[in-house]
C-alpha positions as a printed Julia matrix, in Angstrom:
92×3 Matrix{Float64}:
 -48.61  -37.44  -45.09
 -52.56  -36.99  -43.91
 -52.59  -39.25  -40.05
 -55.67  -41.35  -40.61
 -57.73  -42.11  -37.78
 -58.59  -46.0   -38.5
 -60.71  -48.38  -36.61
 -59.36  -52.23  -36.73
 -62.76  -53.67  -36.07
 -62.94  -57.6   -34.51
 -59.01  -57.72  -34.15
 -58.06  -58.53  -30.43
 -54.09  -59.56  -32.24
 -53.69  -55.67  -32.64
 -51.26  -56.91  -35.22
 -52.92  -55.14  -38.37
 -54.09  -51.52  -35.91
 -49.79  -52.13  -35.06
 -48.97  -52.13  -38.58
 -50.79  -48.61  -39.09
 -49.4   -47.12  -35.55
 -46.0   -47.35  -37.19
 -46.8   -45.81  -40.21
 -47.84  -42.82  -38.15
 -51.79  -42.88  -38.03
 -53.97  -43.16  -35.43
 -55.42  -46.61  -35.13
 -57.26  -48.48  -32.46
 -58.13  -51.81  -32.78
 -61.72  -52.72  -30.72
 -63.28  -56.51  -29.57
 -65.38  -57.7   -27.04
 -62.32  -59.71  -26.2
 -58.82  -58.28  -24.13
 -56.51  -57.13  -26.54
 -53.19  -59.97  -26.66
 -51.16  -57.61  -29.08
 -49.38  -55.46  -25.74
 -50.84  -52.12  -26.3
 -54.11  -51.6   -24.06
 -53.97  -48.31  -24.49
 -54.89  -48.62  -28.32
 -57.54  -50.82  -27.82
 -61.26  -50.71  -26.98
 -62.93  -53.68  -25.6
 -66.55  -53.64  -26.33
 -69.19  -53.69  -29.39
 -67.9   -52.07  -32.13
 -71.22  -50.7   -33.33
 -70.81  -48.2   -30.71
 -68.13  -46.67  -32.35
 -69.49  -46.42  -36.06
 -73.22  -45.66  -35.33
 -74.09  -42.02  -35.47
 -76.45  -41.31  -32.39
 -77.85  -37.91  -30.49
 -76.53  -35.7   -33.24
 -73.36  -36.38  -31.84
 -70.27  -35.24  -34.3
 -68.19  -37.58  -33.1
 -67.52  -40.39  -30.6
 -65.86  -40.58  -27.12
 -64.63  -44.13  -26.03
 -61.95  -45.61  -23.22
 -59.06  -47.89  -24.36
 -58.1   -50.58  -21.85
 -55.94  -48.45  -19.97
 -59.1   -46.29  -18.76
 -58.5   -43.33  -21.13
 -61.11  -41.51  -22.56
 -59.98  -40.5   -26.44
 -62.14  -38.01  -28.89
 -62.13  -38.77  -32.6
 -64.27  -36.52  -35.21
 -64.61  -39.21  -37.89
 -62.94  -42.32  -38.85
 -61.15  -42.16  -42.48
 -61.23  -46.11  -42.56
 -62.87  -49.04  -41.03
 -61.29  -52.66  -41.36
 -63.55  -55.2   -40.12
 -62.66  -58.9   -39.45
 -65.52  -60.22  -38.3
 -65.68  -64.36  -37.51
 -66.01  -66.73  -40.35
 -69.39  -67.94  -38.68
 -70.78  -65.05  -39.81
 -69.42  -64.94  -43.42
 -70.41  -68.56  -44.33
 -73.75  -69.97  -45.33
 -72.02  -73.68  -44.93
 -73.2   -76.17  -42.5
C-alpha cells in the first residue's frame, strides 16, 4: 500500500485526518482553531492556503504542528476541505 500524504483542511475534530492515521498514511488535519481531536502533533493551526499555494519556486512546504515541530512534505496526494456552511450557501 502507497502512504498518502493528505491534508484534512477546516477540521479542528481531527476525527476524519484520525481515520486516515490508522490506515497508515500521513495525514494532518489544519484550522485556524486548536485542534480538540488529542493529537497536536498532527495538526497545524493556521490558514490553510499556506499549505496548498505554490510560492518562491519552492518544491514543497515546511509547516509546525501544535507541538512546535517543523515537518517537510513534497506534495500532497489529497486535499479534503470542510470549509463552513456560510461559505457554501447563497441563503439568507
Amino acid at each position: 500500500m502507497k502512504i498518502l500524504n493528505v491534508l484534512v483542511a477546516c477540521e479542528e475534530s481531527q476525527r476524519v485526518c484520525i481515520a486516515f492515521r490508522e490506515r497508515g498514511h500521513r495525514a494532518f488535519s489544519c484550522d485556524i482553531q486548536e485542534c480538540s481531536g488529542g493529537h497536536p502533533e498532527w495538526h497545524i493551526q493556521g490558514d490553510v492556503l499556506s499549505l496548498i499555494k505554490k510560492e518562491n519556486g519552492y518544491d514543497g512546504w515546511y509547516f509546525c504542528t501544535m507541538d512546535g515541530v517543523t515537518h517537510y512534505v513534497d506534495k500532497w496526494d489529497m486535499i479534503i476541505a470542510h470549509p463552513p456552511c456560510t461559505y457554501l450557501s447563497n441563503a439568507g
